[in-house]
Every structure is written in structure tokens, then in C-alpha cells.
C-alpha positions, 0 to 999 in steps of 0.5 A: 186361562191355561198356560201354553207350552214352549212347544206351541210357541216353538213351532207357532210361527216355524210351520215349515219346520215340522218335516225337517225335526224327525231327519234331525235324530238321524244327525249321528248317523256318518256318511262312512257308513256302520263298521262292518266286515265281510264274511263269505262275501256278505258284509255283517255289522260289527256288533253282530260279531260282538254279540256272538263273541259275547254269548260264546264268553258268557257260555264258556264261563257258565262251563268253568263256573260248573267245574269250579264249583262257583255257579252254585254259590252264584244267587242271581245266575241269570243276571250273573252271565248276561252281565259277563256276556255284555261285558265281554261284547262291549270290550271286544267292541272297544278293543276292536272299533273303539277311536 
């Protein structure tokens, strides 16, 4: 006889719950609303400006790297500025909208 999972004995005997179990991932979600911010009267999401930040950090140091004589001795280069861009986005996000 196969053995039955927790989830058939779950939801056996609560049938009216299957509509409710996809709005419980949406439990993060605050009525306050995404951190945002107007620019020319549009309101864009906060991690579009991290982004941006992020890309611009990651392209600025790839600039100095060239000057400096470090890009060639970087092996995994890609790797290397997407890393820096990302730390860059995510710092600025907790600097600016951390608690």
C-alpha cells in the first residue's frame, strides 16, 4: 500500500482552504507600500535607483582598474564587476532604506 503524504491529510478535511494558501505568500507584502521616490513626477521603486547606482559603481571601477594596471591581473573579470556592482546596489539600499 503507498503511504500517503502530509499534504493529502492536510488539506483532507480543509478543502476551503485551497483558495486562501496562495494570498498567504503575499503576507510580507505592507500596506505602506514599496520604497519609492518621485523623479519628474513619476514615482520609481527605490531598487531601480540602487541598480543604476550599482551599474554606474561597477563601470566606474572597471575605468580605474584600466588605469591602474589591476584589470589585467583580474581572472574571473565578469564575475569580478558584477560582484562590485551588487555590493555597491545593496549598500546603497542599506545605507539609504535599511531600518
Amino acid at each position: 500500500m503507498r503511504q500517503k503524504s502530509f499534504c493529502f491529510f492536510f488539506f483532507r478535511k480543509r478543502r476551503n482552504l485551497h483558495p486562501v494558501l496562495p494570498l498567504l505568500a503575499l503576507n510580507g507584502c505592507a500596506l505602506r507600500g514599496a520604497p519609492s521616490f518621485p523623479i519628474v513626477g513619476a514615482y520609481f521603486p527605490a531598487w531601480m535607483l540602487c541598480a543604476l547606482v550599482g551599474i554606474a559603481v561597477a563601470v566606474g571601477l572597471r575605468v580605474v582598474f584600466l588605469l591602474a594596471g589591476i584589470d589585467a591581473l583580474l581572472s574571473f573579470r565578469l564575475f569580478t564587476y558584477v560582484a562590485l556592482g551588487t555590493l555597491a546596489a545593496l549598500a546603497l539600499w542599506a545605507l539609504a532604506f535599511g531600518p
